[in-house]
N, C-alpha and C positions, 0 to 999 in steps of 0.2 A: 532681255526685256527692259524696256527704258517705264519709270513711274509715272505716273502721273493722281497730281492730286484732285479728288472730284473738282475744284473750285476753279480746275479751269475749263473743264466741261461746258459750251456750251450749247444751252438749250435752244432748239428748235434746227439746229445744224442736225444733218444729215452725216452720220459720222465713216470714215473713210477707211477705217480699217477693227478690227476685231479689239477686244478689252479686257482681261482675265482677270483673276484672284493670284494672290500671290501662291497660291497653290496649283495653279494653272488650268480652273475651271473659266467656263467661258463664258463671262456675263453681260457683255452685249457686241451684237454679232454689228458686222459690216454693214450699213448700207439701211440702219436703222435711224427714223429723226428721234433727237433724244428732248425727256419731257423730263417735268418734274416729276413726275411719278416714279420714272429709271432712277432717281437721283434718292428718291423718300424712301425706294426699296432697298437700295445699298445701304443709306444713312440705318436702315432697322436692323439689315444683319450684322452692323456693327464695322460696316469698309470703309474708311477715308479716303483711298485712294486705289486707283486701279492702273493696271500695267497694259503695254500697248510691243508687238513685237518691234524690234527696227526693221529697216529695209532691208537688209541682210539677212533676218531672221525669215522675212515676207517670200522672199526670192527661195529661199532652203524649202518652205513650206512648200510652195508652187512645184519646185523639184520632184518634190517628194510626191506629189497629186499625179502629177505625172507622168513621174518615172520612166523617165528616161524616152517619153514618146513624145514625138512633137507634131506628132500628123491630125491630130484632133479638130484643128480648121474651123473651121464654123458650124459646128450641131447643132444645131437648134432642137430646142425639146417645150413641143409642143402639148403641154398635159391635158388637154380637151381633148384628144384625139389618139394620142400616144396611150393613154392611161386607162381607156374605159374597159372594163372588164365587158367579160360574157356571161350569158343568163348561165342558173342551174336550175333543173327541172322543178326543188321544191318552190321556186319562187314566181313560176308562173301562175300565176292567177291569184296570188296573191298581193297586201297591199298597202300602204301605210294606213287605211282607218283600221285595219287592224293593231295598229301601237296606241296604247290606253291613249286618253286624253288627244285623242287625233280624230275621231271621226271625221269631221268636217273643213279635214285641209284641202286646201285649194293647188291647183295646177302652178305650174310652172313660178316665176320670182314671187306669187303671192303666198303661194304652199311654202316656200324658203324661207322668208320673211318668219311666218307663222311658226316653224320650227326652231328659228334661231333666235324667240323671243321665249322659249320654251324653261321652264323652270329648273329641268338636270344639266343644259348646258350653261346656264348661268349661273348655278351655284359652282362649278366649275372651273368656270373661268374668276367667280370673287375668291377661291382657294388659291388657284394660280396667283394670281394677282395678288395676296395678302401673302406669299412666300411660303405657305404650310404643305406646303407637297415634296418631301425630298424626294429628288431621282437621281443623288450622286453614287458612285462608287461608298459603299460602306462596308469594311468587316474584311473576312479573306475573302480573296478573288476567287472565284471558281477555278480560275487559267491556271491559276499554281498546284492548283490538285490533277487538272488534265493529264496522262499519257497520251502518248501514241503507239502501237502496235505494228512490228514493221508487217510489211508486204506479202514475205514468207512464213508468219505466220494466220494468215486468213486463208482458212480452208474454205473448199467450194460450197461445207455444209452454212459454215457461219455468214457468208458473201448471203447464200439461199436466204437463211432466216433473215436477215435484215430488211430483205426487200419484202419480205411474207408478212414483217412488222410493221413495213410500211405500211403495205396494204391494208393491211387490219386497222391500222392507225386512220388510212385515208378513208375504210368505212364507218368506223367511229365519228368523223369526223362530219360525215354525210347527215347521218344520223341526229347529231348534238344541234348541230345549225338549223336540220329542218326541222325538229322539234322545239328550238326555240322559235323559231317563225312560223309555229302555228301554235302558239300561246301555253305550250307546256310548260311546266315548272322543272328547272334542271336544275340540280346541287353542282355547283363548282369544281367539286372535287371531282367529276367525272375528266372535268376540262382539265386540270390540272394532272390525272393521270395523264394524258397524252402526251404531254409536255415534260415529265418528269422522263417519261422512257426514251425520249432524246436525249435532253440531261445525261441521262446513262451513258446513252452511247459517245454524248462528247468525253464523257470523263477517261474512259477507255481509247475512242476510237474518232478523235474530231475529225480527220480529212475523210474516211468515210462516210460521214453525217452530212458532209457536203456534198456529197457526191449525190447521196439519194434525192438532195433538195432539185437535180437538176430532169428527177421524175416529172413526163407531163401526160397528164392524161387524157379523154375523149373527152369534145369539146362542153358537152351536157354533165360534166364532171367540173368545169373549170374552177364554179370559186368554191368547192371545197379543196381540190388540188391547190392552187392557189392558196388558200388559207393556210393549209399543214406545209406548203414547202416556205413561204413567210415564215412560219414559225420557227422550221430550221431553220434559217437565214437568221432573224433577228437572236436566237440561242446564241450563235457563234460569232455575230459583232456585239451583242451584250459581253459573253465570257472576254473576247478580244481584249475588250474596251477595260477591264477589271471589275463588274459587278459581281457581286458574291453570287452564292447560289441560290438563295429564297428571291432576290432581284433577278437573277434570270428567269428563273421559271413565272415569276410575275411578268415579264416582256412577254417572255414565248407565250403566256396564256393569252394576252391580251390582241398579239398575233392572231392567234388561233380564230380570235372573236372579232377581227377587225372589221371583217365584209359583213357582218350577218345584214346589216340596211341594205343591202345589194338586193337580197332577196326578195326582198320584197318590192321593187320596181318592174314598171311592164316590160317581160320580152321584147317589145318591139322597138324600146329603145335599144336596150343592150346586144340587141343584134345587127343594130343598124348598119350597113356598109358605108354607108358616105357619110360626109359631115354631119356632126348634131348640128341644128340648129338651136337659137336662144333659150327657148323653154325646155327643150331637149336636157340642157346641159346643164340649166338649174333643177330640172330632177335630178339630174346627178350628183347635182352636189347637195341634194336633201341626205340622201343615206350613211352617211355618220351621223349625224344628230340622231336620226331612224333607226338606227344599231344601238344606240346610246340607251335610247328608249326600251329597248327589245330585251336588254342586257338585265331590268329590272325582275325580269322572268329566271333569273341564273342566282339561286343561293348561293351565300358562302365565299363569293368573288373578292379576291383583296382590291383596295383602298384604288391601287394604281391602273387596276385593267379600263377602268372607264374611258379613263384619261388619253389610252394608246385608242380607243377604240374611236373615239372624237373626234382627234385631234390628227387621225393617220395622213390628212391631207392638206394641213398647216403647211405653210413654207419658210424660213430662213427668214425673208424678206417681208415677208407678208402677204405676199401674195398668190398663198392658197385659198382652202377653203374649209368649212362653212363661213368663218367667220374671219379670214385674213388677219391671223395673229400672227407674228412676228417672233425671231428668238427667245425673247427675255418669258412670256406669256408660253412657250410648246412643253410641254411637259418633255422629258429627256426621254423615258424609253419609248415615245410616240416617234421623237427624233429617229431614233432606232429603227422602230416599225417601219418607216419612212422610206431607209433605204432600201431593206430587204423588201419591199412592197413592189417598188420601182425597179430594184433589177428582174424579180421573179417577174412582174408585170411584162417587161421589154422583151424577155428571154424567151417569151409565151408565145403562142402564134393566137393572132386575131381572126375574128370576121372580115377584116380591112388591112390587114396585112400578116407579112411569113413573121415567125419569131427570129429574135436577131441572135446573133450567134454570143455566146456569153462575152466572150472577147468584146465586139459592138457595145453591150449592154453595158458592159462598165467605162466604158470609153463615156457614154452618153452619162452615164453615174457620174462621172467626174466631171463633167460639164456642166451638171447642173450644180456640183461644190463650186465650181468656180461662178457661177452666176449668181451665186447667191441665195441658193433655192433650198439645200439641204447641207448639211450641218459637216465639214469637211473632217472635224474632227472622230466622227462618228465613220465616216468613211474611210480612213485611213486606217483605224481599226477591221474594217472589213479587207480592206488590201491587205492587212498585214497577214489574215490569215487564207485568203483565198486566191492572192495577186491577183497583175491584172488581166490572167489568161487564168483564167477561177476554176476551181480543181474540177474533175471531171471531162475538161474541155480536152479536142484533139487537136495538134498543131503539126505543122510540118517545120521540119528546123533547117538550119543553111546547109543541112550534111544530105539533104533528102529525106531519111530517115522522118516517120510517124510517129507519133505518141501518145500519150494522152498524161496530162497533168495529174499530179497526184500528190503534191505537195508544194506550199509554198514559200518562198527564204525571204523572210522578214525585213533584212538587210537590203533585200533590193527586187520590188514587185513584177521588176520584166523578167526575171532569171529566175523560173520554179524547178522544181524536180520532175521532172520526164522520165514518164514509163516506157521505151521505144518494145513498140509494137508491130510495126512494119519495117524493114527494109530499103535503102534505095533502091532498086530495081520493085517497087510496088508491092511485093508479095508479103504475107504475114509470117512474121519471125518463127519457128517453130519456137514449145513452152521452152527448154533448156539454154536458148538463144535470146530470151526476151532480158533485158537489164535497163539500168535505170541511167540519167545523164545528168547530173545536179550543173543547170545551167551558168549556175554563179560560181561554181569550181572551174568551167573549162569556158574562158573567154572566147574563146573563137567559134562556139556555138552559140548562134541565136535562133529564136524563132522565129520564121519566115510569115509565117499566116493561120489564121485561126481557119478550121473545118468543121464541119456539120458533124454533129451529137454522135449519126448513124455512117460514119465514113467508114467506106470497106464493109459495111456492114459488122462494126464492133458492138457490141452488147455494153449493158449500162458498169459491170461489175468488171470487165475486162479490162486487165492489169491493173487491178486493186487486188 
């Protein structure tokens, strides 16, 4: 890391590469113009000077994003269209004059306007902005209390109950959401149970926690499904990343509550087939601030769930939304939310297109690190424990042979551990024949291509 003292900083340049603390927090991202205000906030926490990686440190990074693939090309990721969720039945007919202080919002960029001049997202962004929101790593990590469980020990009872957990978990969760969005008063601690019983399982059992995230259910299901499997997503790049355990369970919760603004938009956008058009799309991006508002019905919520709930569609650069805030301004575990939002998003199947296959999805993950869109360091904590073939997924390797991912080696995200489940000659392994391939032990296996969830007709718990 080469130093640099603020007073050569300067203002109104667009700066061209990343900025950190001597501790290696990241305090202004690429690609942001810098102001006096960047400068009056450093000077409060007490930094004189900030560090910049070299070129050589830049290129290792890029490696690392990578990993080892170079077919990435030109993706383009289009979040107007890529991004839009699907209705859930509690939110048809409902509406934003239902969130206090809203009856009489207006349609489309005027209804936005009117939201984003809104008194909870402003006080908000002046905490932000005056530096009173910690979202660092504090205290022991969660990661270093983690085990894992090997393979032969998950009986077919314990495989059953997790997915039974799920389930219950995913009606809970039906439940919480449409109850807030018809004006019920919820205590937090309901929301934070569901969150805690993940927790659990990562501390025991994190590659199986993954695995259930890649549950998808019927389409009039979507954003409570979508919300519980975010939630597992963001638990396991929180823990990744080193947040303690009272900051994970704060992510996961705010997870959990990210869409509730969803709900409340008309069906007939959210199920559109073709393009939104203009007003289209600024409904869409009314409901975070409309989640924001909703949230005021949930007792007991800590300090940080707001923040994730808001801010889920912020970008790197600035140019998310509601409010196109920029790095320095995103609250960290929003950052978080961010990704897990965006893969679970991609990985889904639309009204306007198939879901892509997890392999695809993080290919498109990392393209938008590199664009500047979401937060690379946040993401590479997600590689580290998912790679970039993310557990659960089924591949076929250079030997023919089937599999399915079920672990992944930290040291290098194209080489995971492989459960061979199939055969070269096509056929399923019998159970006493089935074993594992740790592809970063044996060089001369790779993985050939990523396959569909349901190949051969393997089941979601098969070879775990």
């Amino acid at each position: 890391m080469k130093e640099v003292d603020l007073s050569f900083l300067q203002l109104g340049r667009t700066t061209e590469c990343e900025y950190f603390s001597a501790a290696g927090d990241l305090l202004i991202s690429r690609g942001v113009t810098l102001t006096q205000q960047h400068l009056e906030a450093l000077t409060r926490r007490g930094i004189a000077c900030v560090y910049m990686r070299e070129e050589h440190e830049e290129d290792e990074l890029h490696k690392i994003l990578l990993a080892e693939f170079k077919e990435l090309g030109n993706l383009m990721f289009d979040e107007s269209q890529s991004q839009r969720p699907e209705p859930a039945d509690a939110g048809d007919g409902a509406g934003p004059w239902k969130v206090p202080d809203f009856k009489d919002i207006k349609s489309g960029r005027e209804g936005l306007i009117q939201l984003i001049r809104s008194r909870k997202g402003s006080e908000l962004d002046a905490r932000l902005k005056e530096g009173h929101t910690p979202d660092r790593p504090a205290g022991p990590s969660l990661k270093d209390r983690a085990s894992q469980i090997k393979t032969s020990e998950r009986t077919e009872q314990y495989r059953s109950k997790l997915v039974g957990m799920y389930e219950d978990s995913l009606r809970q969760t039906r439940s919480l959401l449409s109850a807030i969005v018809s004006e019920q008063s919820i205590d937090g601690g309901s929301v934070r149970n569901i969150v805690e019983r993940f927790v659990r399982i990562y501390i025991n059992d994190r590659n199986i926690l993954l695995n259930l995230a890649t549950i998808k259910n019927k389409d009039n299901e979507y954003i409570f499904n979508h919300s519980l499997n975010v939630c597992i997503l963001s638990i396991n790049i929180a823990a990744s990343f080193g947040y303690n355990e009272q900051q994970v369970i704060e992510i996961g919760m705010g997870a959990l509550l990210h869409d509730l603004g969803m709900l409340l938009l008309p069906s007939s956008i959210l199920t559109k087939k073709g393009r939104l058009d203009e007003d289209e799309w600024y409904e869409i991006q009314k409901h975070p601030i409309l989640g924001l508002h909703l949230l005021e019905k949930v007792s007991r919520l800590p300090e940080s769930v707001p923040y994730v709930a808001y801010q889920s569609h912020e970008r790197e650069n600035g140019k998310g939304y509601p409010k196109q805030r920029s790095s320095r301004l995103i609250h960290c575990f929003a950052k978080i939310l961010q990704i897990a939002d965006v893969f679970e998003a991609l990985s889904s199947p639309r009204p306007y297109r198939e879901a892509h296959l997890p392999y695809k999805a993080m290919e498109l993950v990392i393209k938008m690190t590199r664009q500047g869109l979401i937060s690379g360091e946040f993401v590479k904590a997600f590689l580290e424990y998912t790679s970039l073939f993310p557990i659960g997924s089924i591949v076929e390797l250079s030997n023919g042979c089937r599999g399915k991912i079920i672990t992944a080696n930290i040291t290098s995200f194209a080489k995971p551990v492989v459960r061979i489940l199939i055969g070269p000659d096509g056929k399923a392994l019998p159970p006493a024949l089935i074993y594992e391939e740790d592809l970063a032990a044996d060089t001369k296996l790779q993985i050939m291509k990523a396959l569909a969830s349901d190949f051969n007709g393997l089941s979601l718990m098969e070879g775990f």
